[in-house]
C-alpha positions in Angstrom: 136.9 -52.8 -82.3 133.7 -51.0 -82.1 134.1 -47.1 -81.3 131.4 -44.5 -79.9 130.3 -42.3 -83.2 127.1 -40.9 -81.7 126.3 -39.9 -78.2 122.8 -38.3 -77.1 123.0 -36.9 -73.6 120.1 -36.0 -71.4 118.5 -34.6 -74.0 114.9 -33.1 -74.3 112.9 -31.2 -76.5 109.9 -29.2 -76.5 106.9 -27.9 -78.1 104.2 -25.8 -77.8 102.2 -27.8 -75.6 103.6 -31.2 -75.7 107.2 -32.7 -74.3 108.4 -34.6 -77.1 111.0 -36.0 -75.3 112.7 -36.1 -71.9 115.7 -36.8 -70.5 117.1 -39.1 -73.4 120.2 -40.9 -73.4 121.8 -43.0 -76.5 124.6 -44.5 -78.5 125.5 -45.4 -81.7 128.8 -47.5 -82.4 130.4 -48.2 -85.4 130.0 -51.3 -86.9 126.5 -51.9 -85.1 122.7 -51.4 -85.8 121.0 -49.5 -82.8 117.1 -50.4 -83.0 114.7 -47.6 -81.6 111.1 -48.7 -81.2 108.1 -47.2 -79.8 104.2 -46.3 -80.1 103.4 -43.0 -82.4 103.9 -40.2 -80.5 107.1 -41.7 -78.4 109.3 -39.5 -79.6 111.1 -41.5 -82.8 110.4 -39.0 -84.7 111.5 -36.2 -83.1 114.9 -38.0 -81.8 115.6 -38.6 -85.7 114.9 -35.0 -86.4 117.3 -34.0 -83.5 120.3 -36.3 -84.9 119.2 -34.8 -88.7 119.9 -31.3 -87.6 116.2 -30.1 -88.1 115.8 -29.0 -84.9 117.9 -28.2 -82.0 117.2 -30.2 -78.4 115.7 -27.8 -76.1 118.3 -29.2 -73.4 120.7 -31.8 -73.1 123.7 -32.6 -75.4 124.4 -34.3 -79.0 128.4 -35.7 -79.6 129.8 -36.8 -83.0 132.7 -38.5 -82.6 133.7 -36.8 -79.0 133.0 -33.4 -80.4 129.3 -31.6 -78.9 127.8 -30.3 -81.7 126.3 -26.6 -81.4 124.6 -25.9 -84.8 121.6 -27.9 -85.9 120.8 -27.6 -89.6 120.5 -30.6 -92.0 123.3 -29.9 -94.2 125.5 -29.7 -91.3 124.8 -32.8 -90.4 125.2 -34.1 -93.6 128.7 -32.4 -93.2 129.5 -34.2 -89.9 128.9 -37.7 -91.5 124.8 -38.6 -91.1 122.5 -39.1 -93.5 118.6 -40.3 -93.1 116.9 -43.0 -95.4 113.3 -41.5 -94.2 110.0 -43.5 -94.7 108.5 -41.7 -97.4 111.3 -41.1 -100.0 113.0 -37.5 -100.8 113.9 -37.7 -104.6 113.1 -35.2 -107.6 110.9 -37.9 -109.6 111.8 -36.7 -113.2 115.3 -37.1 -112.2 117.2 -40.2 -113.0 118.9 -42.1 -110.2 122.2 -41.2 -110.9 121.2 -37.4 -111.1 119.6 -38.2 -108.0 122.7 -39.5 -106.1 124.7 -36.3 -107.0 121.8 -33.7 -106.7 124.2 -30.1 -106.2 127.1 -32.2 -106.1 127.5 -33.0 -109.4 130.7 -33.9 -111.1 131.8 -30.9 -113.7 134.9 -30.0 -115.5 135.9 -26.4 -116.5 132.5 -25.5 -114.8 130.6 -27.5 -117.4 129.1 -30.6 -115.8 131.5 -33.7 -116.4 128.6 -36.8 -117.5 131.3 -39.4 -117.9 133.2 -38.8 -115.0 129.9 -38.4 -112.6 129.0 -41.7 -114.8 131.9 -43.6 -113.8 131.7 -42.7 -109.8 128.3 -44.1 -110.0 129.2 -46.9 -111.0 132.4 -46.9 -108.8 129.8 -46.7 -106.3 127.3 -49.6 -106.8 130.0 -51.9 -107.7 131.7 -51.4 -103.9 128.7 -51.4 -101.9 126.7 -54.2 -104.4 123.9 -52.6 -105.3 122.4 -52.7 -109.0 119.7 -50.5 -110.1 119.3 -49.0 -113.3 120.9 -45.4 -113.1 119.7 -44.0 -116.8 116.0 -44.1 -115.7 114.0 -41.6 -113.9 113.2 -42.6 -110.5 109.5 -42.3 -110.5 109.5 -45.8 -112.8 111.3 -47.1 -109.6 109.8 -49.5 -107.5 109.4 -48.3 -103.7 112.6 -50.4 -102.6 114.7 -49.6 -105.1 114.1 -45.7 -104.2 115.2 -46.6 -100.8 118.5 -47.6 -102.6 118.8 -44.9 -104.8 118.9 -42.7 -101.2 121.5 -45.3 -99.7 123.5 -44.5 -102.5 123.4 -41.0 -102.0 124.7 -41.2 -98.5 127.0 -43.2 -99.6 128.6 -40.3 -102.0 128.7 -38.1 -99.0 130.9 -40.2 -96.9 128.3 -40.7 -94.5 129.6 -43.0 -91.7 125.8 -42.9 -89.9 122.9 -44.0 -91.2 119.1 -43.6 -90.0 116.4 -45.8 -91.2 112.8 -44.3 -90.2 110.5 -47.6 -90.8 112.6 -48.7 -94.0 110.6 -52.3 -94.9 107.1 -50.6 -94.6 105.9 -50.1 -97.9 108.9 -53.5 -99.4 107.6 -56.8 -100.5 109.4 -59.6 -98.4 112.1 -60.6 -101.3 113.0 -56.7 -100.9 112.9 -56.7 -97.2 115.5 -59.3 -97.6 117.7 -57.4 -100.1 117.6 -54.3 -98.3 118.7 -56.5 -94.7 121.8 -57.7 -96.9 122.8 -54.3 -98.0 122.3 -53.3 -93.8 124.5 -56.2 -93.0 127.1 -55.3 -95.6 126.7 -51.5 -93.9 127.6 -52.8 -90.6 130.6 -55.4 -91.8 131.9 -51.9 -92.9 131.8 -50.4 -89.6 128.9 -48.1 -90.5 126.8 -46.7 -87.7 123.2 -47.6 -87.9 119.8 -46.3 -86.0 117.0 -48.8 -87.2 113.6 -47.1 -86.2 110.5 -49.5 -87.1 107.3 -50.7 -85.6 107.6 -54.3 -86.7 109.3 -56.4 -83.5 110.4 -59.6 -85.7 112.6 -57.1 -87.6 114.1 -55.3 -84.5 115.0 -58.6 -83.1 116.9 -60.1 -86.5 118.7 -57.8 -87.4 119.6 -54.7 -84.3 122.7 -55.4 -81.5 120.5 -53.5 -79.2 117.2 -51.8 -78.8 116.5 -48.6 -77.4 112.7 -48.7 -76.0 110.5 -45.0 -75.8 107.5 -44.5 -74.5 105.8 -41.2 -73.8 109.1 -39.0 -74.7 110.7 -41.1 -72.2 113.4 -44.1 -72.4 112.2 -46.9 -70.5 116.0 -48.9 -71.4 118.4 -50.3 -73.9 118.5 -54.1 -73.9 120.1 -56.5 -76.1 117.7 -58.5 -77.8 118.4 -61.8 -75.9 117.2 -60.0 -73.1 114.1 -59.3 -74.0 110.7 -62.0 -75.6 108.5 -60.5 -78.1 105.9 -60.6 -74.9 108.4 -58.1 -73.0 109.0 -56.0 -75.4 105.3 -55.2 -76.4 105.0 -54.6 -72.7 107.7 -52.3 -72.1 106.7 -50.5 -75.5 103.0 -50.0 -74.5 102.9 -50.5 -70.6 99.9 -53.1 -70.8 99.5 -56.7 -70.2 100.6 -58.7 -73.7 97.0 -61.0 -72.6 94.7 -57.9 -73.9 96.4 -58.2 -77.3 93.8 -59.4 -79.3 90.1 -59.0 -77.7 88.2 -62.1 -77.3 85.5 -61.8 -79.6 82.1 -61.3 -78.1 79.7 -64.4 -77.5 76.1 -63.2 -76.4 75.3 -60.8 -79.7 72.6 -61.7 -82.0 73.2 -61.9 -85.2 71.4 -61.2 -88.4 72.1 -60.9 -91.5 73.6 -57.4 -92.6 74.8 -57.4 -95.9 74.4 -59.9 -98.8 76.6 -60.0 -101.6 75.5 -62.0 -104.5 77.9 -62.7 -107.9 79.5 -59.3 -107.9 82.2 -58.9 -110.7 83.5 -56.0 -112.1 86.4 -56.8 -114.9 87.9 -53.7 -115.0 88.8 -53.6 -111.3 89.4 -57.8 -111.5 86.8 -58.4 -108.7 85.1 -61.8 -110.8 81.6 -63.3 -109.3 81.7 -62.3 -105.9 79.5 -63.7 -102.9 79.5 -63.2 -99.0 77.5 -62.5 -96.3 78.1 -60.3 -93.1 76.3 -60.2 -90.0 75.4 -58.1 -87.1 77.6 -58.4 -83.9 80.3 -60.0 -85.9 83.7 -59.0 -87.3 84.5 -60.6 -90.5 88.2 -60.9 -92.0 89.1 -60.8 -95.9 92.7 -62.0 -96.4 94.4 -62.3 -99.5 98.1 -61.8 -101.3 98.9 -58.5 -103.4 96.7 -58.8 -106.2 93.8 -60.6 -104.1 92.1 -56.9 -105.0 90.5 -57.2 -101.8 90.8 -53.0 -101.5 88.7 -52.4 -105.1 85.7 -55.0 -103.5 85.4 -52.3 -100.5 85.5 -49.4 -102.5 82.7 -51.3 -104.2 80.4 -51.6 -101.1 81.3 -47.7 -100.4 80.4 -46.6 -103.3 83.8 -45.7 -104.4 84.0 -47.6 -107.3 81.2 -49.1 -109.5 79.7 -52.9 -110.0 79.3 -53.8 -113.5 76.8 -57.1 -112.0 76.0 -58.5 -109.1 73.8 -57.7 -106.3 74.7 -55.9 -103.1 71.5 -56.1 -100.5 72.1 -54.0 -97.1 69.2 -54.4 -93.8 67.1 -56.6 -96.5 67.0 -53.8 -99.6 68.6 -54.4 -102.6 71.2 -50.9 -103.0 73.2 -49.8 -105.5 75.9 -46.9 -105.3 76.2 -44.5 -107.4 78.9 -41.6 -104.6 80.2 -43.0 -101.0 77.7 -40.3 -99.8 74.6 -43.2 -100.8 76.6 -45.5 -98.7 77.4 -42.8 -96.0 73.5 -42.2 -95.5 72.7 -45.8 -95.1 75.5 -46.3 -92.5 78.5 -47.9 -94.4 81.5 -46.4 -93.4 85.0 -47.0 -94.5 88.4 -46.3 -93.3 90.8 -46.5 -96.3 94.0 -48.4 -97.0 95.9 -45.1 -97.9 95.1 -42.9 -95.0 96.7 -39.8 -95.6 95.1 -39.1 -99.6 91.6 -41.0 -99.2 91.0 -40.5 -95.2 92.5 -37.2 -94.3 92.7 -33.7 -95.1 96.4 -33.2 -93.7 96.2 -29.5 -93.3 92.9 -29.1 -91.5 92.6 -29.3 -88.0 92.0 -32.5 -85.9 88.4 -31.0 -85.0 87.5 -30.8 -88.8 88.9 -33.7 -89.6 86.9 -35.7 -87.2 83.5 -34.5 -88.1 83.6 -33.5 -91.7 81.1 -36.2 -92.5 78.7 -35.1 -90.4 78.9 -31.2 -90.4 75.0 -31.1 -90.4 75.2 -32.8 -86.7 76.5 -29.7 -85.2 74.6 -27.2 -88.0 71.2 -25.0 -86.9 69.9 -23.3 -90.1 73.3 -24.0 -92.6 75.7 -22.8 -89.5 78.2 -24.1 -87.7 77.7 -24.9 -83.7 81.1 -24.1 -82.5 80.4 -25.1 -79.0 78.9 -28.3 -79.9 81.2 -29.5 -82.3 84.3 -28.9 -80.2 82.9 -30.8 -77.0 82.0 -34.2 -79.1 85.5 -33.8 -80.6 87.4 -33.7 -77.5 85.1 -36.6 -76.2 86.2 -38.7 -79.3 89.6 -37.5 -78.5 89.4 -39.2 -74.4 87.4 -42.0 -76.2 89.7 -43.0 -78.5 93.3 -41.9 -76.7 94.5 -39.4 -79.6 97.6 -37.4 -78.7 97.3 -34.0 -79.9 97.8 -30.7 -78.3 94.6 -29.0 -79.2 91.6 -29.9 -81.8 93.1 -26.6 -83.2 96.3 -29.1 -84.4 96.4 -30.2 -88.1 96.4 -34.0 -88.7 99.3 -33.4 -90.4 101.5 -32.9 -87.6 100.0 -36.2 -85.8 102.0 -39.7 -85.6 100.5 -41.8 -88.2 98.6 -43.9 -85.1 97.2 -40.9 -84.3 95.8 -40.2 -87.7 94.3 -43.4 -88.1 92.7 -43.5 -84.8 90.8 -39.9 -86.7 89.8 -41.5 -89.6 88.4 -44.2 -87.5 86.8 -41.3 -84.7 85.2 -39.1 -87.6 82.2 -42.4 -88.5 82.0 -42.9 -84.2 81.0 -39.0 -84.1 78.3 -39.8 -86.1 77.2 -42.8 -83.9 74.4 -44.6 -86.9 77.0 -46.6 -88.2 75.4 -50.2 -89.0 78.6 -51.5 -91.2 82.3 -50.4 -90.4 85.0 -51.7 -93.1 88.6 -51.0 -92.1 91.3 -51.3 -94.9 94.7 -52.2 -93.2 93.7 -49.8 -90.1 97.1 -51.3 -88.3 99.5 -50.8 -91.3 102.5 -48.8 -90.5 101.2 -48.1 -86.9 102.6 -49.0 -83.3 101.8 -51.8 -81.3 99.8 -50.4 -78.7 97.7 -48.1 -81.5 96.6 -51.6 -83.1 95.3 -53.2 -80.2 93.1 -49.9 -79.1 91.9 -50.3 -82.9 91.2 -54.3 -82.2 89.0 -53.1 -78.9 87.4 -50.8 -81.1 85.8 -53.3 -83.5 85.1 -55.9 -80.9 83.2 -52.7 -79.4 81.6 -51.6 -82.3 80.5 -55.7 -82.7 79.4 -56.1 -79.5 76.9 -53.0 -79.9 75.6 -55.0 -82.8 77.7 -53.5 -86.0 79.1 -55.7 -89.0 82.9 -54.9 -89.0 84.9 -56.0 -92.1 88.5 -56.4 -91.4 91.0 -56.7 -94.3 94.9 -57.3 -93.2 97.6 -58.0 -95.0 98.8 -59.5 -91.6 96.6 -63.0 -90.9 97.8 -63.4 -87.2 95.8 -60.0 -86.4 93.4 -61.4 -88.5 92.7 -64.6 -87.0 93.4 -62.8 -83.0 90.3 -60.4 -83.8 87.9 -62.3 -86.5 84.6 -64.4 -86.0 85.2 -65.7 -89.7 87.2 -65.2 -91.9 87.0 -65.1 -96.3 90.5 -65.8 -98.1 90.3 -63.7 -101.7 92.9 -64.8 -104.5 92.6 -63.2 -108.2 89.4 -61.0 -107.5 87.3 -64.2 -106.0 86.6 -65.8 -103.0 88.8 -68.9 -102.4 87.3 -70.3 -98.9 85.4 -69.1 -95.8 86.6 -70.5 -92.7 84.4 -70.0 -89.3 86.8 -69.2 -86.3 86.7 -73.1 -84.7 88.2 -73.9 -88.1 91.2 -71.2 -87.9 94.5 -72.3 -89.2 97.4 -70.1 -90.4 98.9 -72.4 -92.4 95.4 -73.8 -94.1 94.5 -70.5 -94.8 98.0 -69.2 -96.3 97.9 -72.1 -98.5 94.1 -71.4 -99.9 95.4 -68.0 -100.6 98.5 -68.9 -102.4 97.4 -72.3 -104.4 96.5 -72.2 -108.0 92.6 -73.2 -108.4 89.4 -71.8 -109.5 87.8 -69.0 -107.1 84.1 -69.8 -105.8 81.3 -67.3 -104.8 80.8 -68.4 -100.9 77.9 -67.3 -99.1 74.9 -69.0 -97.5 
């Protein structure tokens, strides 16, 4: 029989500025996995960091098993049983697993740390809960997935009875998707408490006994999944009509050519005899599986990475790249797969952040206009719908949505963009982030920029794009023009074995 474990009662919490959350109530039972979804800037986060002990609520109530708790600090709620699998992984990378899993708990004799003893739990350990990882090897040769199991492990050792994921699958190939959904099941068959927080619906719906919807700090319900459609549940997470998903692309732009790529191969980065064409007033997809290299052809056209041959030729001038900054000047932008090392200085301020690339904008004489620089901020800040208290705030402290929609803002500030290439712009990010980021490059189309779109994701793909190029092994494998869209043709170029062609015309 399934018991109450967790309780959250009316509770709220509060920054400077900003409500985090209001007036939220939750469960956890044992034996069950509790899915929490949400935009960026719901209040996940800080609901996980409540249940964590980072922080205390600023009213309302917290029960563990029928007892309120009244001091909020991680290790005490390590102590009282909960333990959080967060999204970017908190290991010591020189360590090996094992020393990992027993970090200041470590098995010792006499005062002298006992190896074969701490040995033999571990492996105690993996053999109940059927997980196999190699525990002699330091933890930065890990792959991403089997860190995340190193850190099950761990929570394991303390006797932890709830677990939190925080967006668990988001950097796991699908065949370690479906390993760590096993271990979950195995988890719950033991009567383990789980909170599943993630962004991707299809997941929420396999695998969580209910889901707890937030939106604005605020719980719009608990439902049990049969109660809800993929439809509903977008609508209840973002308030909006599920028909404005994907904006129709626009019909009455001209077109002309933009940007010509002829035979462009670079060895080193596998990109082999490249050719495409992009127009004005059109967005363009590239899909392709990992190792497609589709990210080293658009550091390429930015000037982030070199072209040992080939041709690139931009507004009818044949260019070549030597620092992004040539293809800044020209007016090729590029928002980067990894957001938060290549598109963002975490700790500077939103307002830096957003017009760092184009400083000499709001500069008289070498300095700085204050005034000016601040008002087209918070204009980019209505424009685009980013949540943050003040342009004073550091990006750091910003939902990942949030982020993105800055390293997007920071190329509209300085409004002579001619080609915009997004990188996975919707990976990791809410539902209702990704569709404002769709209406952004139907917008930026429809005022007659070329918008490359890469996706890892080829429904958002074919929803947004006008054409569309499949990349396999470095190459182009096929074009396909939007009349001729099929998922299943196109995941099938990209998978088959066969020779890669230069397509352009």
């Amino acid at each position: 029989m399934q018991e109450e474990i967790v309780r959250i009662e009316s509770v709220s919490k509060d920054f400077p500025g900003v409500a985090a959350l209001c007036n939220i109530n939750l469960s956890l039972k044992t034996g069950e996995i509790h899915g929490v979804v949400g935009e960026n800037g719901a209040g996940k986060s800080t609901l996980i960091n409540i249940l964590a002990g980072v922080y205390p609520p600023t009213s309302g109530s917290l029960f563990i098993n029928g007892e309120k708790v009244n001091s909020f600090h991680p290790s005490f709620a390590q102590s009282l049983g909960i333990a959080v699998v967060y999204q970017e992984t908190v290991l010591v990378p020189d360590f090996t697993a094992e020393e990992n899993i027993w970090l200041g708990r470590e098995s010792s004799k006499y005062a002298v740390l006992d190896k074969n003893e701490q040995k033999k739990r571990t492996k105690l350990l993996c053999k109940e809960y059927g997980i196999n990882i190699p525990l002699s090897l330091p933890v930065s040769s890990f792959r991403v997935a089997e860190q995340k199991l190193v850190e099950i492990l761990r929570a394991l050792s303390m006797k932890s009875k709830v677990f939190i994921f925080d967006e668990p699958t988001e950097a796991l190939s699908q065949q370690d998707v479906e390993k760590l959904f096993k271990i979950l099941s195995t988890l719950k068959s033991l009567g383990f408490a789980i909170l599943y927080v993630s962004h991707h619906l299809e997941e929420v719906f396999r695998i969580c006994d209910r889901i707890t919807i937030l939106r604005n700090g605020e719980e719009v319900g608990c439902y049990l999944p049969n109660e809800l459609s993929t439809q509903s549940l977008i609508q209840l997470i973002t308030n909006r009509d599920m028909k404005d998903q994907y904006p129709v692309p626009p019909k009455d732009v001209k077109m002309n050519p933009l940007l010509q790529v002829e035979n462009l191969s670079n060895p080193v980065l596998g990109l082999l005899n490249i050719s495409f064409h992009i127009n004005t007033g059109e967005v363009v997809a590239f899909f392709g599986m990992v190792g497609s290299h589709r990210s080293e052809l658009m550091k390429c056209l930015f000037g982030a990475a070199r072209t040992k041959s080939g041709n690139i030729i931009f507004n009818g001038q044949k260019i070549r790249f030597h620092h992004p900054q040539d293809a800044i000047k020209v007016g090729i932008f590029l928002c980067p797969e990894d957001r938060k090392t290549e598109g963002l200085i975490a700790d500077m301020s939103v307002l830096d952040n957003c017009s760092l690339p184009f400083l000499s904008h709001f500069s008289r004489i070498g300095i700085v206009r204050k005034a000016l620089q601040k008002d087209k901020v918070k204009k980019l800040i209505l424009d685009l719908s980013i949540k943050t208290p003040s342009v004073n705030q550091k990006a750091t402290f910003l939902s990942g949505g949030n982020q993105q929609k800055i390293v997007l803002g920071k190329w509209l500030i300085g409004n002579k963009g001619k080609l915009f290439i997004f990188d996975e712009p919707t990976k990791g990010i809410d539902v209702g982030t990704k569709m404002d980021i769709y209406k952004t490059m139907q917008n930026l189309a429809r005022e007659g920029a070329g918008v490359i779109f890469v996706s890892s994701d080829i429904r958002e793909l074919l929803g947004v794009s006008d054409r569309l190029y499949v990349m396999r092994k470095g190459g182009i494998a096929g074009e396909y023009e939007r009349k001729d869209f099929d998922q299943q043709t196109i995941l099938l170029k990209a998978l088959t074995e066969e020779k890669t062609v230069g397509v352009s015309s």
